[in-house]
Backbone bond lengths (Angstrom), bond angles and torsions (degrees), N, CA, C in turn:
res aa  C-N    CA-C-N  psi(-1)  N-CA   C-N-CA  omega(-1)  CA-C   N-CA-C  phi
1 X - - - 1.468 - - 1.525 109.11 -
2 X 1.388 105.83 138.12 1.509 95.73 178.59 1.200 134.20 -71.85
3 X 1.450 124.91 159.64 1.676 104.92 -162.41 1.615 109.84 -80.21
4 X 1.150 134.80 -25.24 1.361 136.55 140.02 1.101 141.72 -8.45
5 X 1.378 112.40 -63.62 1.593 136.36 149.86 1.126 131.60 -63.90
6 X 1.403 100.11 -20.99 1.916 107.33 -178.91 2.178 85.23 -89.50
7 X 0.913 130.67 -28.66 1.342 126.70 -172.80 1.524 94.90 -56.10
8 X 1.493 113.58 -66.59 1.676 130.59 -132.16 1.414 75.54 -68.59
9 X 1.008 130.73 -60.37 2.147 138.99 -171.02 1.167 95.34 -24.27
10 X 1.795 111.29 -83.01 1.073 127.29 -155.36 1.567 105.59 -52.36
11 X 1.755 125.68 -45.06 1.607 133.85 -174.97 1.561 77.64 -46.35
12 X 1.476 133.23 -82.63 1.562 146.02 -160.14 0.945 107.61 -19.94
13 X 0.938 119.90 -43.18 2.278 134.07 -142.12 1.620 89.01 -99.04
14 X 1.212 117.37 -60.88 1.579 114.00 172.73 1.428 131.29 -72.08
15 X 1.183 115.58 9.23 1.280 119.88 -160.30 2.162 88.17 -113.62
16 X 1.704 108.73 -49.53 1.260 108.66 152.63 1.233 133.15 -42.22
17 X 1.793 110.77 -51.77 1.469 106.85 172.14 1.596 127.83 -53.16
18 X 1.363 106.04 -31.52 1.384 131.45 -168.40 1.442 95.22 -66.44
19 X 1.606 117.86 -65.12 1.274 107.80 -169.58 1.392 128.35 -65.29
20 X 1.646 109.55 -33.65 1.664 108.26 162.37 1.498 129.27 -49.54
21 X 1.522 106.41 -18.94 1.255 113.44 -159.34 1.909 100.26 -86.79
22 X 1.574 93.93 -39.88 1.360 112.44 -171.52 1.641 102.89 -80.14
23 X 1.166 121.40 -23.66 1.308 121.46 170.48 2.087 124.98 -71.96
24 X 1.226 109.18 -30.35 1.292 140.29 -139.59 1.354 72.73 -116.73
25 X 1.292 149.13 -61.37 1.783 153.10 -160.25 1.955 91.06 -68.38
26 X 1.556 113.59 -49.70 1.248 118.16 -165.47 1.322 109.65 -73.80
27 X 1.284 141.43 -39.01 1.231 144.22 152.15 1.478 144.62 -50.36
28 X 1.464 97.08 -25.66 1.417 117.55 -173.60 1.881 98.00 -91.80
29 X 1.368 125.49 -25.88 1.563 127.86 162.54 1.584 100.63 -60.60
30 X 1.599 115.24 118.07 1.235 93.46 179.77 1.814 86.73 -146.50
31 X 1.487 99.05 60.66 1.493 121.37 -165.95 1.622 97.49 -92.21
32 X 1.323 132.24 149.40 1.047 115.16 152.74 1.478 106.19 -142.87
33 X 1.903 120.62 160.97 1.207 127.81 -170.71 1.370 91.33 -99.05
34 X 1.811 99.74 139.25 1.533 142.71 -179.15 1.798 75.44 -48.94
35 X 1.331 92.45 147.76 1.533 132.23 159.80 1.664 138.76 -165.76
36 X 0.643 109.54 -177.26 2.105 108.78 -168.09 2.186 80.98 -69.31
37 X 0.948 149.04 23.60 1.444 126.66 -162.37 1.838 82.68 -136.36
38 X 1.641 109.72 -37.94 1.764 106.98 -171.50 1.687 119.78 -75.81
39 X 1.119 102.58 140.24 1.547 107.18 -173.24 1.428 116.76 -33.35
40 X 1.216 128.13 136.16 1.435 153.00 173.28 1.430 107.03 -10.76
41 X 1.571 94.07 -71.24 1.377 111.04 -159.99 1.699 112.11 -81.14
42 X 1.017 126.36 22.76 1.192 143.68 177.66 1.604 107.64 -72.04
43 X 1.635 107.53 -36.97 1.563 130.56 -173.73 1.442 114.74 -57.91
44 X 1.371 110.99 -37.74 1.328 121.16 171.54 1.451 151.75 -61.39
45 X 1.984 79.11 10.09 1.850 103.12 -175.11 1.547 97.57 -120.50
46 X 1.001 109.79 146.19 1.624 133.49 174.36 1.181 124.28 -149.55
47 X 1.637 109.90 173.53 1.100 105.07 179.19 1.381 132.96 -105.30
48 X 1.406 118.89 171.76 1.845 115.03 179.05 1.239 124.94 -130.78
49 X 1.175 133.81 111.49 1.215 137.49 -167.89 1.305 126.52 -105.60
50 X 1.627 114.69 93.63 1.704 116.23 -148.13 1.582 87.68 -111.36
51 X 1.410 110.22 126.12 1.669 120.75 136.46 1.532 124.55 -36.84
52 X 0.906 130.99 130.90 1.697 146.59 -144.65 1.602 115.45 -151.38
53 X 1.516 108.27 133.74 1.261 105.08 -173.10 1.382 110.23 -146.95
54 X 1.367 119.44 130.36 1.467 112.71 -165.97 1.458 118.38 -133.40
55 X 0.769 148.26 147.23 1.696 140.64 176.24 1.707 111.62 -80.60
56 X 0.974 129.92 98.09 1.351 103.46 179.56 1.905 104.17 -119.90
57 X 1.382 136.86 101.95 1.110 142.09 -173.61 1.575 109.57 93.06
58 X 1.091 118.62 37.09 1.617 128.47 -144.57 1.296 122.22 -0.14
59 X 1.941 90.00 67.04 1.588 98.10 161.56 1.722 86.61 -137.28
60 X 1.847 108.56 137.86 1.585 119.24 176.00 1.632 99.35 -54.39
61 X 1.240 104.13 133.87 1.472 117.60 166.29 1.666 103.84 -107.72
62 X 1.687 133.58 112.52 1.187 122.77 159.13 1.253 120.12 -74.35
63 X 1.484 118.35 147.75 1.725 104.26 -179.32 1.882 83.33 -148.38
64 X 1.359 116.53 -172.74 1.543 130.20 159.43 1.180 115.60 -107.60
65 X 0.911 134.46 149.89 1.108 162.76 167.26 1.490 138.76 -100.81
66 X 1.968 127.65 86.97 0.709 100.45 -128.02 1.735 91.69 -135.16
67 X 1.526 121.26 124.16 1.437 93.99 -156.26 2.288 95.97 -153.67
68 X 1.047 94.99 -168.21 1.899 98.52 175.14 1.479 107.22 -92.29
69 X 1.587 99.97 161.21 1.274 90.13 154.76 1.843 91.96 -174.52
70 X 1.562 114.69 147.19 1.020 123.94 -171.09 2.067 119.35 -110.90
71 X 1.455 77.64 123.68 1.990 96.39 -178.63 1.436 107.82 -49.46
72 X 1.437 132.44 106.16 1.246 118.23 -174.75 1.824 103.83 -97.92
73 X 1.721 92.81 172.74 1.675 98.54 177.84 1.053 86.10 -91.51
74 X 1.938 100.32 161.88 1.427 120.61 169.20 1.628 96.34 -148.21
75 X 1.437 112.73 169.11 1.339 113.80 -166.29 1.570 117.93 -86.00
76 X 1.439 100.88 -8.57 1.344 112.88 170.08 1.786 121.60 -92.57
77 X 1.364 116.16 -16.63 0.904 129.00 166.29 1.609 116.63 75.76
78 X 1.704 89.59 40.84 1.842 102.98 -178.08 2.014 120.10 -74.16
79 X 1.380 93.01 -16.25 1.358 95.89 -177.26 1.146 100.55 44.68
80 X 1.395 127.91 83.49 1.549 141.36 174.23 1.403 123.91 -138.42
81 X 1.668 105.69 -30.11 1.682 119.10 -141.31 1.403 76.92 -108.01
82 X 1.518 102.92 127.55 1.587 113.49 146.68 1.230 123.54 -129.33
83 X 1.089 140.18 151.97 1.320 159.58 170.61 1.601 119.68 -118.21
84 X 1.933 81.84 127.25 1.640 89.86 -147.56 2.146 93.23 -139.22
85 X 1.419 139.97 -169.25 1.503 131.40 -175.32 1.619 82.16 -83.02
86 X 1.301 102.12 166.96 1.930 122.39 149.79 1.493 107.07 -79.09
87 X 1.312 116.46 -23.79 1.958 119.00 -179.32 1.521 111.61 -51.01
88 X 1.515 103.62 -44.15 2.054 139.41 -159.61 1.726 75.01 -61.04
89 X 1.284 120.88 -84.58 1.488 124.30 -171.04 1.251 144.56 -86.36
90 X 1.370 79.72 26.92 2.005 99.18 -166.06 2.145 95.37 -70.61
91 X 1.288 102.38 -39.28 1.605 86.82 -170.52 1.753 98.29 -111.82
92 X 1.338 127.79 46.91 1.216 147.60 137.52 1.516 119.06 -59.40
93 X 1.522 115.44 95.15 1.512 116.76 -160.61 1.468 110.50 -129.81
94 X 1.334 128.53 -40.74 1.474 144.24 -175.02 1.771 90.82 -96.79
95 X 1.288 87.58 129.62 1.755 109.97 179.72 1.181 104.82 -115.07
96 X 1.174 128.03 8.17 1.351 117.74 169.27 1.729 101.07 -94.28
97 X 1.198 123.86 -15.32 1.305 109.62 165.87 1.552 122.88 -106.49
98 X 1.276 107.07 147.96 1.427 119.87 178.27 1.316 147.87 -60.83
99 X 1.374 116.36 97.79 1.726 115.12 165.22 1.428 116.12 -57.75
100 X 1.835 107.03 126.69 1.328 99.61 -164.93 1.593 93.47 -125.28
101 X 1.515 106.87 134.26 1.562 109.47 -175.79 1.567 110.54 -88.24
102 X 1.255 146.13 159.12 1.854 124.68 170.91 1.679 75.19 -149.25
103 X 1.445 98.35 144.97 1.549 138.17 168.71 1.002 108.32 -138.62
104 X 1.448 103.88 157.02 1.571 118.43 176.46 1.898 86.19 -125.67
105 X 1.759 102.43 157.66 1.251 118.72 -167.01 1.601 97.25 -115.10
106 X 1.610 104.24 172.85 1.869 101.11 -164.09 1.897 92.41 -72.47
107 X 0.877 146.73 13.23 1.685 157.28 177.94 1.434 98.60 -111.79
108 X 0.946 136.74 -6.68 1.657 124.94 174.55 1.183 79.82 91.07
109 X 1.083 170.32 -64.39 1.501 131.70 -106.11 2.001 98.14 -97.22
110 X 1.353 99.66 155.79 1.384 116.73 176.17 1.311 117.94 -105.35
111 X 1.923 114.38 137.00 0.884 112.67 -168.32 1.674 90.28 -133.34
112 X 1.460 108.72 160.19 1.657 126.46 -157.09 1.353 97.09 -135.67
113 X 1.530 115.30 135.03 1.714 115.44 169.00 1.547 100.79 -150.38
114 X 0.979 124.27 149.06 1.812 133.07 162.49 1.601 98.87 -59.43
115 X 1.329 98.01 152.39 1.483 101.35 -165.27 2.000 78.74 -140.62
116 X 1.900 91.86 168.52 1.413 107.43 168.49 1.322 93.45 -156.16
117 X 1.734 88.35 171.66 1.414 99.42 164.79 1.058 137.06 -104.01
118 X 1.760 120.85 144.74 1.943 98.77 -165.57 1.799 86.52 -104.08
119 X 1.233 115.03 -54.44 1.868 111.55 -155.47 1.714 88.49 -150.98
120 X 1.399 84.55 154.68 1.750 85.44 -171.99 1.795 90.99 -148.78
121 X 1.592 126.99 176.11 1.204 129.46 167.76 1.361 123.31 -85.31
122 X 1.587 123.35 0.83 1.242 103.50 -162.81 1.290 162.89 126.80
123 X 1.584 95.56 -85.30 1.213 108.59 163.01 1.853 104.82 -152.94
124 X 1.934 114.08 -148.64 0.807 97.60 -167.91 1.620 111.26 -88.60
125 X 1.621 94.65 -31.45 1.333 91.15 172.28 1.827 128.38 -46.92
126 X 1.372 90.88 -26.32 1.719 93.52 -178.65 1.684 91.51 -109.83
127 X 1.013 113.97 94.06 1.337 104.51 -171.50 2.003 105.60 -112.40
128 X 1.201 96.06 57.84 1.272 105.04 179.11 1.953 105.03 -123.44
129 X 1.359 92.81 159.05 2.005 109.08 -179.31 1.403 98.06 -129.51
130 X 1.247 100.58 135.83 1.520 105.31 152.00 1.592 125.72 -109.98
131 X 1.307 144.42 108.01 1.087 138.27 -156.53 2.055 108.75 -134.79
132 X 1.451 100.83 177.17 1.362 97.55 -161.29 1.912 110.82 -167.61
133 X 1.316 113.45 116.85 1.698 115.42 -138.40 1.803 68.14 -87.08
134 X 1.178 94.54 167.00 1.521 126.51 -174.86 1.884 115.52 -64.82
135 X 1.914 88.01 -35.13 1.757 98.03 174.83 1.603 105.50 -150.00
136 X 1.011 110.97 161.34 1.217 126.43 -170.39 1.211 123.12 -63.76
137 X 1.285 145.06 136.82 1.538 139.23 -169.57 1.161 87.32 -105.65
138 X 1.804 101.73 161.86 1.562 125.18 -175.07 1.428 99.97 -64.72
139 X 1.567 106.29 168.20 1.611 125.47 149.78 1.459 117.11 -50.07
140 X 1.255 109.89 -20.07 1.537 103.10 -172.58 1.729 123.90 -94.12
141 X 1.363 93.37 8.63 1.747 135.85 169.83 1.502 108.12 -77.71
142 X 1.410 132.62 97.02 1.323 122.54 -179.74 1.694 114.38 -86.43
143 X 0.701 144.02 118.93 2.275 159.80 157.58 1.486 120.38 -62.57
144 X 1.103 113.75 142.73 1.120 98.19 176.17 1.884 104.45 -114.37
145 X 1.093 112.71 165.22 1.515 126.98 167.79 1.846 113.74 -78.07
146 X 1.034 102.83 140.31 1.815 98.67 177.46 1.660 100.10 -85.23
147 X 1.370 95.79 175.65 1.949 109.13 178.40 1.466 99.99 -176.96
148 X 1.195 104.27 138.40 2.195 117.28 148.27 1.187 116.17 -20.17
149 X 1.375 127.57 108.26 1.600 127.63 157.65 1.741 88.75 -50.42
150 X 1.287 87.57 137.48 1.890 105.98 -178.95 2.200 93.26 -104.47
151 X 1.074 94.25 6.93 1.682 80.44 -145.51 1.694 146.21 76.37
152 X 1.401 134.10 176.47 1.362 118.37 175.33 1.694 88.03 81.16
153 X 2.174 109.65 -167.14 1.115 152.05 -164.52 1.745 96.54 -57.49
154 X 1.094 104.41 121.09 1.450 106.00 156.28 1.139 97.87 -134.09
155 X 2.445 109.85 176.48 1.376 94.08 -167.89 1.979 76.88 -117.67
156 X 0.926 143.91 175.48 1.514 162.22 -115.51 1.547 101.69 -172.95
157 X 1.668 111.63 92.87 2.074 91.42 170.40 1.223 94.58 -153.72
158 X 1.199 107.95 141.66 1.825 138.45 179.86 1.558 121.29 -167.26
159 X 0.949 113.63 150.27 1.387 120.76 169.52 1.543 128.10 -67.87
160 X 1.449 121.02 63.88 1.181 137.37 177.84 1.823 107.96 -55.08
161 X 1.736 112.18 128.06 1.161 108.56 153.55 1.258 147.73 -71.17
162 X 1.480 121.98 28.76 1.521 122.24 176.62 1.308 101.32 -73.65
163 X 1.495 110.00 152.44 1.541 132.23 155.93 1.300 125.67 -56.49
164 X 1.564 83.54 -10.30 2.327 82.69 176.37 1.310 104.34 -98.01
165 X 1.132 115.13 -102.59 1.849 112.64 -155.54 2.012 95.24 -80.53
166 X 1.178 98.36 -24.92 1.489 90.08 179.98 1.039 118.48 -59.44
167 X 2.137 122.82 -34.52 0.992 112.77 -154.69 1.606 145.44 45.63
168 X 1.534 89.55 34.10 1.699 93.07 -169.44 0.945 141.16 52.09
169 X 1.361 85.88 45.96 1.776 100.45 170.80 1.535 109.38 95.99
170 X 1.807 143.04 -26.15 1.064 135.59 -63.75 1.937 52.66 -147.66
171 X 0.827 125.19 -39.16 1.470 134.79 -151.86 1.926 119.91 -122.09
172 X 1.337 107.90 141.76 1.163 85.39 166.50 1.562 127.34 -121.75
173 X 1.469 106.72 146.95 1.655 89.23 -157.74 2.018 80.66 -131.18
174 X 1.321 97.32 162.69 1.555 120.99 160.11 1.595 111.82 -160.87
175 X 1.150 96.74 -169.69 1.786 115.97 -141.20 1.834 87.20 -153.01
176 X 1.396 90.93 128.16 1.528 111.32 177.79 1.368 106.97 -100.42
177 X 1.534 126.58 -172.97 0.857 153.63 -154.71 1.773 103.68 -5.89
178 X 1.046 86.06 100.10 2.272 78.03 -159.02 1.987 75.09 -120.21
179 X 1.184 120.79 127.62 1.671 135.02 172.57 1.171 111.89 -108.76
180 X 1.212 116.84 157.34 1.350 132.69 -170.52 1.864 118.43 -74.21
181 X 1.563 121.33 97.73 1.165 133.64 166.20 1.400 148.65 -73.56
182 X 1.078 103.37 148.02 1.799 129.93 -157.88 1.517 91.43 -59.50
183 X 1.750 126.25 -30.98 1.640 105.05 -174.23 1.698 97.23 -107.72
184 X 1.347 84.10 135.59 1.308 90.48 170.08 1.913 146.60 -112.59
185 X 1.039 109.26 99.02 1.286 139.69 -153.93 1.813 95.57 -52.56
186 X 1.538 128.73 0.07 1.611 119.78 -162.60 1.276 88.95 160.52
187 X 1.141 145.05 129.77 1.514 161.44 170.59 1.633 111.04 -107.48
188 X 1.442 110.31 34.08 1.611 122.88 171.54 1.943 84.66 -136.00
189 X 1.154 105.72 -12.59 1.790 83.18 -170.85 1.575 102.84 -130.44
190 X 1.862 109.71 -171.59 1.176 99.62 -156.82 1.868 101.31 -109.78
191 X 1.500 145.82 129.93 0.973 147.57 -145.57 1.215 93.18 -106.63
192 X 1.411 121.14 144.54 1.291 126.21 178.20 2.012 102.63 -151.82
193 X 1.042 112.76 150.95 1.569 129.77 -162.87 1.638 104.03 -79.02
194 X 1.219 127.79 46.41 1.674 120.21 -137.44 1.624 89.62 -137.25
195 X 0.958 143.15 147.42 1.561 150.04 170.14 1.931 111.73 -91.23
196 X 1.037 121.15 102.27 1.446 127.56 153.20 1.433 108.10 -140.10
197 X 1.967 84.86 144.47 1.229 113.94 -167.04 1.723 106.90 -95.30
198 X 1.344 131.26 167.32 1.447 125.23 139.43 1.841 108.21 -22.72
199 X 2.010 101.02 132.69 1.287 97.57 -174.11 1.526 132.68 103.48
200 X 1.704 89.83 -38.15 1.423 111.65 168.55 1.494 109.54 -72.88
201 X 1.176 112.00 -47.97 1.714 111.63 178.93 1.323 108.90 -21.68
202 X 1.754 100.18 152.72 1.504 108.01 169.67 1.743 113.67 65.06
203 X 1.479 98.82 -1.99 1.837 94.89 175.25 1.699 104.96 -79.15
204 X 1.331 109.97 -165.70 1.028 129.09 173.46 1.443 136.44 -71.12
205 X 1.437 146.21 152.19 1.516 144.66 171.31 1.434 73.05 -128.94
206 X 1.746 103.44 134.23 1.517 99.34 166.46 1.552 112.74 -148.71
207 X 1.245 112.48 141.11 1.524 122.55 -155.91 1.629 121.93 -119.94
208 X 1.347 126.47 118.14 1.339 102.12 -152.05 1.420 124.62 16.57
209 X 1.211 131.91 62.30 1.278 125.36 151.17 1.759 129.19 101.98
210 X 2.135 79.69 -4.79 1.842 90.79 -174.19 1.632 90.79 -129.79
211 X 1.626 110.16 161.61 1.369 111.77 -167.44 1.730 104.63 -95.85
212 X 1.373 112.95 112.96 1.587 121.38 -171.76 1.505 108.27 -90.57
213 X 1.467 123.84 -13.43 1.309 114.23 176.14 1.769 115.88 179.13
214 X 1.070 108.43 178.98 1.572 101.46 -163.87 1.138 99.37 -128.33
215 X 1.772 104.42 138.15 1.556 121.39 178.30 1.741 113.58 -46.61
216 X 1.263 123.48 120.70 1.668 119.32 -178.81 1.802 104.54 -104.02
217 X 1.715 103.21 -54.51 1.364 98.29 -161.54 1.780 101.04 -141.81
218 X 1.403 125.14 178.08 1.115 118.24 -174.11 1.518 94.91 -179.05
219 X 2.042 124.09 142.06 1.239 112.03 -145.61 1.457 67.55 -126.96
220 X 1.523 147.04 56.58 1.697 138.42 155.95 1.878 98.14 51.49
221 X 1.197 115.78 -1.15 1.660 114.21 -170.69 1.680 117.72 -114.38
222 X 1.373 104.90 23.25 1.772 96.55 -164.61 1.615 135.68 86.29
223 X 1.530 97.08 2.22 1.651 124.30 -174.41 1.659 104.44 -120.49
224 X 1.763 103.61 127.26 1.397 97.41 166.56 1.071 97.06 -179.12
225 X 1.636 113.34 142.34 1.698 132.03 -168.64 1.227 95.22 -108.61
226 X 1.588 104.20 163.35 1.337 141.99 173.07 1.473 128.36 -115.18
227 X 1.051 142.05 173.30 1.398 142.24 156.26 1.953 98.94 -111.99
228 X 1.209 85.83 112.48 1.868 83.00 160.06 1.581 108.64 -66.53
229 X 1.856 88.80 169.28 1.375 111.67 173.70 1.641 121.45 -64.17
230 X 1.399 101.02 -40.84 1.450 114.27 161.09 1.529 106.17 -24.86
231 X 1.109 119.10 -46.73 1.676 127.71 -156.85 1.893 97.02 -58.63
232 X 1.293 97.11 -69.50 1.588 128.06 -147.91 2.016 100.09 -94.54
233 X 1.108 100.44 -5.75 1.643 85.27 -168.53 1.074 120.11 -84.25
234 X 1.187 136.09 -25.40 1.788 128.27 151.05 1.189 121.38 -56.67
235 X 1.302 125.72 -31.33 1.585 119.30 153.44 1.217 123.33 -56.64
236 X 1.185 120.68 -81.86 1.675 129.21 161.81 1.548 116.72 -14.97
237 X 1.720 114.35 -60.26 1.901 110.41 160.95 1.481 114.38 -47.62
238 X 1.281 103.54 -32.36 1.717 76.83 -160.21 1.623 99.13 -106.56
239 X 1.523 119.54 8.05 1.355 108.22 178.19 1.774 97.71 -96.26
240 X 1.304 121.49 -34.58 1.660 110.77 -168.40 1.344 113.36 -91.51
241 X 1.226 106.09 133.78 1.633 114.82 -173.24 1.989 115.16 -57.68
């Protein structure tokens, strides 16, 4: 065969592969950004923006830190408690600077508070935070209630930094009926078929309507674990009033 022709094939053959691949990548995102049409309680996730400090060649590297985190209920109705990864604040070291929480309210409008940390898991396996803004957000701030991963469909939402539907963070998007998958992204946590990007951390797993676990990890490919509630819920009872 001439070597000419054996080229143009081979351009062909990859140029097919390319497009299945690029087709099959576009379909399999099946993320969509919050709007006046997405469930209520969707409102109750925001974002956190932690100062970060790292050693790298033992010289401090500052960077941001930039990730989800969800307004929980409490029986007093402080709108304070969020729950967010231990990853988000693992290199959170200088306390003189500020963790800053931002929500948006069921009116669009956004509201900002200093945040801290009360108790966290750890590590990755416990890859849960417990945290708590400095003052109380309005009523017009929606929370969610915790519950038992039952197993099956959960829906997956955080503010992921991709340049596509995430828009860098800029937006918040999730992905419904996301089930539990064959690859597994951490063999301490629970895998689900769901797309989060960097950013997403510390978002939500949410289950009929209550939050069952918190975003840990996500491989940019349609793969991403959680920590159930199981993990964190004797902490969480006995830390919120």
């Amino acid at each position: 065969m001439p070597r000419l022709l054996r080229l143009k094939k081979n351009i062909i053959r990859l140029s097919v592969i390319f497009s299945m691949f690029m087709s099959c990548a576009t379909l399999a995102d099946e993320r969509r950004i919050f709007d006046h049409q997405s469930p209520s309680y969707l409102l109750a996730i925001g974002k956190l923006t932690i100062p970060s400090e790292r050693q790298i060649r033992l010289e401090p590297q500052h960077f941001i830190e930039q990730c989800s985190a969800t307004l929980l209920d409490d029986r007093y109705k402080q709108r304070r408690w969020l729950l967010s990864a231990w990853h988000c604040i693992e290199h959170y070291h200088n306390l003189g600077k500020r963790i800053i929480f931002q929500i948006a309210d069921t009116s669009g409008i956004w509201h900002e508070r200093e945040a801290h940390i009360v108790i966290h898991g750890g590590s990755i396996k416990n890859d849960w935070a417990l945290l708590r803004t400095e003052t109380s957000l309005p009523g017009t701030v929606l929370s969610l209630g915790l519950a038992d991963y039952n197993g099956g469909a959960v829906t997956l939402a955080g503010y992921s930094g991709d340049k596509g539907l995430g828009r860098g963070g800029e937006v918040l998007t999730y992905q419904e009926q996301c089930y539990p998958s064959h690859t597994m992204l951490d063999e301490t946590q629970t895998s689900i078929n769901c797309w989060a990007f960097k950013g997403a951390s510390g978002g939500a797993i949410i289950q009929q309507g209550r939050l069952v676990g918190v975003v840990s990890q996500g491989d940019n490919a349609g793969t991403a674990s959680f920590v159930d509630h199981a993990r964190y819920a004797d902490h969480i009872n006995r830390a919120l009033p």
